[in-house]
C-alpha positions in Angstrom: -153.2 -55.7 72.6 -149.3 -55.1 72.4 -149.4 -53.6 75.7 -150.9 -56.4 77.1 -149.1 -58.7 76.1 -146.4 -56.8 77.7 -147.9 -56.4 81.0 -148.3 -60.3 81.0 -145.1 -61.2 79.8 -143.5 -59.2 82.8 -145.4 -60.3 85.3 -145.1 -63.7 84.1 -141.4 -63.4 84.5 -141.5 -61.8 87.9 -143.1 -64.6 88.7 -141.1 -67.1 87.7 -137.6 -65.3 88.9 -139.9 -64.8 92.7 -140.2 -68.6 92.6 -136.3 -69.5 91.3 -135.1 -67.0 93.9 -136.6 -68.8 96.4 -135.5 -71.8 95.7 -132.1 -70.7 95.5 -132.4 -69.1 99.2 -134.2 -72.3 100.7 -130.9 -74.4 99.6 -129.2 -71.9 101.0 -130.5 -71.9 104.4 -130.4 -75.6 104.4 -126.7 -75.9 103.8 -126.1 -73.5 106.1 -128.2 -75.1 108.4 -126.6 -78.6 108.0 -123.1 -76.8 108.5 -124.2 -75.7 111.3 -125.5 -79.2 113.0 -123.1 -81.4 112.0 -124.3 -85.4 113.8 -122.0 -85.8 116.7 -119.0 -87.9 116.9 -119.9 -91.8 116.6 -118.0 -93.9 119.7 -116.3 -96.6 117.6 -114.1 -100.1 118.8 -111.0 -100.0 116.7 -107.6 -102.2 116.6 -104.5 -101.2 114.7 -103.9 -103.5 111.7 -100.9 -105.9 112.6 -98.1 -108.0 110.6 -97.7 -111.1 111.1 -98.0 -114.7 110.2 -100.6 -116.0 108.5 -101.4 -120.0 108.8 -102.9 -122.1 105.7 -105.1 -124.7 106.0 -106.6 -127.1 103.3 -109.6 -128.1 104.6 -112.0 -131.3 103.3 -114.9 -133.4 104.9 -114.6 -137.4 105.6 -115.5 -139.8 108.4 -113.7 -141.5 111.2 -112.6 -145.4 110.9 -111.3 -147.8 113.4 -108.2 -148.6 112.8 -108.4 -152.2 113.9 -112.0 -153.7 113.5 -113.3 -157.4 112.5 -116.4 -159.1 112.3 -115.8 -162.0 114.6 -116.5 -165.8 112.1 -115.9 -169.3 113.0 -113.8 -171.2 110.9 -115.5 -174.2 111.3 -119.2 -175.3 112.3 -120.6 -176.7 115.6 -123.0 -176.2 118.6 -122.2 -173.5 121.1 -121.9 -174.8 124.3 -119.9 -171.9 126.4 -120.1 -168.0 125.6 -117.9 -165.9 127.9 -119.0 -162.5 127.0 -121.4 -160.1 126.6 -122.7 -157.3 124.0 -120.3 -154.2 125.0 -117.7 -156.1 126.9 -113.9 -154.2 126.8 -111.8 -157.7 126.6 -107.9 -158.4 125.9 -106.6 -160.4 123.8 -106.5 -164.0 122.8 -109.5 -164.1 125.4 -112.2 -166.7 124.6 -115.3 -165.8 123.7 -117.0 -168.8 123.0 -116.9 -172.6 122.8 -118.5 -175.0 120.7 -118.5 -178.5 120.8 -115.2 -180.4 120.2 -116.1 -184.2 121.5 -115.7 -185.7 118.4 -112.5 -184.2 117.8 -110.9 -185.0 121.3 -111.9 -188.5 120.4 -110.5 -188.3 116.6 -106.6 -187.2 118.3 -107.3 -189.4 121.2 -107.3 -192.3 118.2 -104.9 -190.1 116.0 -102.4 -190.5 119.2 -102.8 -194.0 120.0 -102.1 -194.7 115.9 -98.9 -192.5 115.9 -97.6 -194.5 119.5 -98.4 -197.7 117.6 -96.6 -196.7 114.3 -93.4 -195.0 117.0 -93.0 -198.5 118.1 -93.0 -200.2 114.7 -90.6 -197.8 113.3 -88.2 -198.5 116.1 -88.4 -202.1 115.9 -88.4 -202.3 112.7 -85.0 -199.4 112.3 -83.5 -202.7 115.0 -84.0 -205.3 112.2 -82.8 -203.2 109.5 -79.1 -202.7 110.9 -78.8 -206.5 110.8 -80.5 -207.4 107.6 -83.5 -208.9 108.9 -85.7 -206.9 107.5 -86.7 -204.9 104.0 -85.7 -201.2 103.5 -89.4 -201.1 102.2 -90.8 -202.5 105.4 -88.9 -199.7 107.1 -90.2 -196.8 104.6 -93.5 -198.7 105.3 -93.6 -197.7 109.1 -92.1 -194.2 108.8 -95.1 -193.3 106.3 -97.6 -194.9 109.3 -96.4 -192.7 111.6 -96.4 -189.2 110.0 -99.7 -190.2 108.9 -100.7 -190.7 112.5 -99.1 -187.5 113.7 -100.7 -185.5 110.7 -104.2 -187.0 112.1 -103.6 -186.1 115.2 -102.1 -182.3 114.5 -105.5 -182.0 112.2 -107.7 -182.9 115.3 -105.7 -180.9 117.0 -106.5 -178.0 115.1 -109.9 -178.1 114.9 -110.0 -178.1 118.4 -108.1 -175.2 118.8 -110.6 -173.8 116.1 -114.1 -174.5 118.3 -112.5 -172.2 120.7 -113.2 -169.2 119.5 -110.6 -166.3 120.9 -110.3 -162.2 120.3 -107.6 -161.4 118.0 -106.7 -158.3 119.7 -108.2 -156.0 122.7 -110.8 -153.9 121.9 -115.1 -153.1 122.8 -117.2 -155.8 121.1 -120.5 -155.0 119.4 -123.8 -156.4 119.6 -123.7 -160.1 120.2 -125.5 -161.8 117.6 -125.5 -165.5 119.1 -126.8 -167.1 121.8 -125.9 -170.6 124.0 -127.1 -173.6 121.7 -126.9 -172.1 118.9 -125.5 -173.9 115.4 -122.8 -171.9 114.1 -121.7 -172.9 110.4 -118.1 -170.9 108.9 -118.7 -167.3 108.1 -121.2 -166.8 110.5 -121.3 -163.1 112.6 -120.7 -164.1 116.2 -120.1 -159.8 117.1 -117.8 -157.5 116.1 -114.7 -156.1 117.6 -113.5 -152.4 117.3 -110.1 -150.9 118.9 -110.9 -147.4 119.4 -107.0 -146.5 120.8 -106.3 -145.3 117.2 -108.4 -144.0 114.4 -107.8 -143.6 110.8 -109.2 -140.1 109.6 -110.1 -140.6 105.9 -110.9 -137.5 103.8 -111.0 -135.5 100.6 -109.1 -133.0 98.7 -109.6 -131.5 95.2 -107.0 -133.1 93.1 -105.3 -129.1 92.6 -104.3 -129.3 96.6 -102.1 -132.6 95.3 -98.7 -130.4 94.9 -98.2 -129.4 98.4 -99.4 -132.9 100.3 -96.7 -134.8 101.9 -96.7 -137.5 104.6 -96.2 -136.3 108.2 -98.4 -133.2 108.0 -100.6 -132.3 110.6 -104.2 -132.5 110.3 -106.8 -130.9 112.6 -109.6 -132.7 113.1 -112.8 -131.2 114.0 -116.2 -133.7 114.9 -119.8 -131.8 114.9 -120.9 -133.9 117.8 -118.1 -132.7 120.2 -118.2 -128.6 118.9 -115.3 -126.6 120.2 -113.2 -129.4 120.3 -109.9 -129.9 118.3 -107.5 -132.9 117.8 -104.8 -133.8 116.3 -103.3 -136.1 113.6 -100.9 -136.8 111.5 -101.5 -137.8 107.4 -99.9 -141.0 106.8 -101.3 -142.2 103.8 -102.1 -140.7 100.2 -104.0 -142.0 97.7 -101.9 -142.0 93.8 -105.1 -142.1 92.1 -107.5 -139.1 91.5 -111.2 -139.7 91.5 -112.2 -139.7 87.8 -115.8 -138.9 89.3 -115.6 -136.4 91.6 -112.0 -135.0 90.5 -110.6 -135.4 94.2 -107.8 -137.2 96.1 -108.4 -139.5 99.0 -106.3 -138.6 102.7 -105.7 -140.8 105.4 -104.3 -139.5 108.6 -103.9 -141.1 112.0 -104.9 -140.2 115.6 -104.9 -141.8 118.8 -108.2 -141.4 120.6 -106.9 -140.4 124.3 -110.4 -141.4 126.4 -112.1 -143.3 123.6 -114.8 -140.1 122.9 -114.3 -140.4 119.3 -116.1 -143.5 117.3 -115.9 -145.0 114.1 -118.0 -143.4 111.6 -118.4 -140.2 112.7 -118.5 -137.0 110.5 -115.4 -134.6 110.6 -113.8 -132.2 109.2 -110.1 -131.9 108.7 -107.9 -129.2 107.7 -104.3 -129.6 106.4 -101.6 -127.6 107.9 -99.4 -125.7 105.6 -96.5 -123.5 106.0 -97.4 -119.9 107.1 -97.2 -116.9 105.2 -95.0 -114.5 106.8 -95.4 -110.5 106.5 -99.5 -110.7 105.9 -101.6 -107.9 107.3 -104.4 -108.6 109.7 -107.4 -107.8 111.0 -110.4 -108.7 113.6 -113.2 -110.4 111.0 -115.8 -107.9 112.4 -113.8 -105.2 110.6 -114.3 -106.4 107.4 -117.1 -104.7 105.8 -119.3 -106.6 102.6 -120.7 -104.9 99.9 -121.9 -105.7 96.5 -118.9 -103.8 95.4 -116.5 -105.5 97.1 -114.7 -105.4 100.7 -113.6 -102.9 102.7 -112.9 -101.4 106.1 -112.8 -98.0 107.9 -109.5 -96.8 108.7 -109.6 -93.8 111.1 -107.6 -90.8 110.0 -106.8 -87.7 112.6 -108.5 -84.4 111.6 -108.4 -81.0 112.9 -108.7 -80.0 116.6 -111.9 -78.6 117.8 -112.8 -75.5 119.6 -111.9 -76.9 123.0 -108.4 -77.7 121.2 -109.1 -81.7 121.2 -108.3 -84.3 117.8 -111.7 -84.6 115.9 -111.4 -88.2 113.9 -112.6 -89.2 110.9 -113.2 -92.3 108.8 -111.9 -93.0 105.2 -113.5 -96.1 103.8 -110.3 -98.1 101.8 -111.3 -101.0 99.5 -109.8 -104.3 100.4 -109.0 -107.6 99.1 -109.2 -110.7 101.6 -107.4 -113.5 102.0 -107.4 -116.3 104.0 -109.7 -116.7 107.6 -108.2 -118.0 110.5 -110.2 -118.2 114.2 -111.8 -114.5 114.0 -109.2 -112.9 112.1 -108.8 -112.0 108.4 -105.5 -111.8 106.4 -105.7 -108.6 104.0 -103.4 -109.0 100.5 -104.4 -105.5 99.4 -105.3 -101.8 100.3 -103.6 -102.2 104.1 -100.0 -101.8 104.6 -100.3 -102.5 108.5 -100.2 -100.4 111.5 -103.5 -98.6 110.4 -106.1 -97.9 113.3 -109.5 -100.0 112.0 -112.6 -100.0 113.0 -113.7 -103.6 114.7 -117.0 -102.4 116.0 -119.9 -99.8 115.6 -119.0 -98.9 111.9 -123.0 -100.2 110.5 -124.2 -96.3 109.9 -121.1 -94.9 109.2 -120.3 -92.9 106.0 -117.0 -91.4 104.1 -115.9 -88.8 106.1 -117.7 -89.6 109.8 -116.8 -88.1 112.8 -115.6 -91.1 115.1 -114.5 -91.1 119.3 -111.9 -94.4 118.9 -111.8 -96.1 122.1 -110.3 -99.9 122.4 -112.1 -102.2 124.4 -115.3 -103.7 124.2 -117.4 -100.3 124.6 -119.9 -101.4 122.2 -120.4 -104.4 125.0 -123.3 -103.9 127.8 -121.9 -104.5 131.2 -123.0 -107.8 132.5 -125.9 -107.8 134.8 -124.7 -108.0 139.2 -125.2 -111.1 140.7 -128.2 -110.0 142.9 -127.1 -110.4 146.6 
């Protein structure tokens, strides 16, 4: 029994040492297999990390408002007998834009002005009988009264005159008419409205931590969703001294002109504050910015050695990042970069630590464009 249990031991352990030997050899032959075929060099877009300026933008979302518009109101009431525009009309102004019916009141300073002659030519006979004592100095108070009473009457008929002739109080596009001829118009009533869209007024948000670095006179870039790849220009003129206790923000106001009229009152926008640059910064394309769950980084191509023909073999080093601030379709870099390092831009997706890489600047990554066909 002792011998057998020999026997089996041994053979067990041959056995066992056949099938660890084996597997020793067959990770053996694959590393030296994948030695052997390394993947071949990867062609890559890269840039070389610059210094330079960096701009800084405080950016916040409002709506575009006229900065002259009214809601055209009579003063007083009456029948519209004249209307000398219509809905959409560009007029100047001090141009009418309707008339309503001032009979009455012609014939009220028609009266008014016959009273005031009357009282002219009692006040100067009656100054002639004063110098010689003919007459009281009551009698002559009596006539002066009459007259500025007549002259009042006849400024206040006046007036309303001027007031049934309804006129634009500056130039601009007017809305919608909302009367018509005949109509009865009684004070307050919304005859149309009248915008002047030569200037805008950009009003905005900030949260109220961007408050330090406002002042008046910075530029504002103004961007409008219905116009895309369009950019204009104003300038923050106005800044509100209370913060929001609701939303914890600061209301902006900036002004623009509107050259061509192609901006309107309430639109959407967004607008971004100009601040100084930051000098020094180091940048790169966006595209080389690579995102992780731990954190950014990019590709840096390093020089290795030559190969057999005698020609630089490149490799990758990945280098953790920290971003800063975007700008157009670059990124500033605060950490990991010192500038002047060659980046990869383009074709970096299934590359790992230690890559062979062909750099090549240019748009190689790019399909030609199509010929024309003749």
């Amino acid at each position: 029994m002792a011998k057998r249990l020999t026997i089996m031991g041994l053979l067990l352990i041959l056995v066992i040492g056949g099938l660890v030997g084996f597997n020793l050899f067959r990770q053996k032959m694959i590393a030296e297999f994948l030695a052997g075929n390394k993947p071949p060099p990867v062609p890559v877009e890269t840039e070389i990390a610059d210094l330079g300026a960096v701009p800084q933008t405080l950016t916040g979302i409002g709506s575009l408002v006229a900065a002259r518009q009214v809601t055209i109101q009579p003063e007083v009431s009456g029948r519209i007998i004249k209307l000398f525009f219509e809905s959409g009309n560009k007029i100047e102004a001090d141009a009418p834009l309707l008339q309503m019916n001032d009979e009455p009141e012609r014939a009220d300073l028609a009266s008014a002005r016959a009273q005031a002659s009357l009282a002219k030519v009692t006040l100067e006979r009656a100054s002639k009988l004063a110098q010689p004592g003919f007459t009281t100095q009551q009698t002559l108070d009596q006539a002066r009264s009459e007259l500025s009473q007549a002259e009042a009457q006849a400024a206040r008929a006046q007036a309303i005159i001027n007031q049934k002739l309804v006129r634009a109080p500056f130039t601009g596009v007017l809305g919608i008419r909302n009367v018509n001829l005949g109509q009865y118009l009684n004070p307050g009533d919304q005859i149309v409205t009248l915008t002047d869209l030569s200037q805008l007024y950009v009003n905005f948000t900030l949260p109220e931590q961007d408050r330090p670095v406002l002042v008046i006179g910075q530029k504002v870039q103004v961007t409008v969703d219905a116009l895309p790849g369009r950019r204009f220009e104003a300038v923050l003129t106005a800044i509100e001294p209370r913060i929001s206790p609701d939303t914890r923000t600061i209301s902006l106001q900036a002004t623009m002109d509107n050259p061509g009229q192609v901006l309107k009152p309430g639109m959407f926008i967004r607008a971004a504050v100009a601040l100084p640059e930051l000098p020094n910064q180091v940048t790169v394309a966006a595209t080389a910015l690579v995102n992780t769950l731990y954190g950014d980084s990019v590709f840096v191509v390093r020089p290795g050695e030559k190969d057999a023909q005698g020609k630089p073999v490149f490799t990758v080093s990945r280098e953790p990042v920290k971003a800063g601030a975007r700008f157009g379709n670059r990124v500033a870099i605060t950490e990991g970069l010192k500038g002047g390092e060659q980046v990869i831009v383009s074709g970096q997706n299934k590359l790992m630590q230690g890559a062979a890489v062909i750099p090549q600047q240019g748009t190689i990554l790019t399909p030609p464009a199509t010929p024309p066909r003749q």
